[in-house]
C-alpha positions as CSV (number, residue, x, y, z in Angstrom):
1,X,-183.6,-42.8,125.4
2,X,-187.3,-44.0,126.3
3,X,-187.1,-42.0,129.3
4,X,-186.1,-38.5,127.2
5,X,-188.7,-39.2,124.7
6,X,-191.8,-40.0,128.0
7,X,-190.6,-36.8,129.1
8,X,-190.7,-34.4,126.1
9,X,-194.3,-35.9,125.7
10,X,-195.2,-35.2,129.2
11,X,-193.9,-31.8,128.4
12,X,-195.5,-31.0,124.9
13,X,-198.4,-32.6,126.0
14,X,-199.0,-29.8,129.0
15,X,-198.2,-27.3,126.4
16,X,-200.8,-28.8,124.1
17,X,-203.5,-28.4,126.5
18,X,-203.0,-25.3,126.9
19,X,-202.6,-24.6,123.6
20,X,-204.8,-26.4,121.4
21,X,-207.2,-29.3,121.7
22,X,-206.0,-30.7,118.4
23,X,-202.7,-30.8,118.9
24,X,-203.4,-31.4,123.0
25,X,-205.0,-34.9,121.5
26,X,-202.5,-35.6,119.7
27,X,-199.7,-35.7,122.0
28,X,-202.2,-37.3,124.5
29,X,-202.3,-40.2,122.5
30,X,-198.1,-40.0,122.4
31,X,-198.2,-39.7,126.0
32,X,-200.2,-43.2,126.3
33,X,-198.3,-45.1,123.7
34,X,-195.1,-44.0,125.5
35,X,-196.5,-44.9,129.1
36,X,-198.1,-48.1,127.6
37,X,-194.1,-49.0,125.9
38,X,-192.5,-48.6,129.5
39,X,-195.2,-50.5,131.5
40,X,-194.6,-53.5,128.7
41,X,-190.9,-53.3,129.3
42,X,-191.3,-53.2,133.1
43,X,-193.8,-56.2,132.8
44,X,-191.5,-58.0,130.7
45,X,-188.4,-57.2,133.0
46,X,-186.2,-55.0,131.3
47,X,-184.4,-52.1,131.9
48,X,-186.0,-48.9,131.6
């Protein structure tokens, strides 16, 4: 599930740079939330 979601972020967030800078900062900030979620879990040592 965490894995779909990082990757629809990745996506929308090339889209959004492309697009718009609003929305492009936006998602940029999803992007690190969602990176910054997995690197906890992986620190912590749980599954992906």
């Amino acid at each position: 599930m965490l894995e779909t979601v990082a990757i629809l972020l990745v996506i929308l967030w090339a889209l959004g740079l492309v697009s718009s800078v609003t929305i492009g900062g936006f998602i940029h900030l999803l992007l690190v939330l969602a990176i910054v979620i997995i690197l906890i879990r992986v620190i912590q040592g749980r599954r992906i």
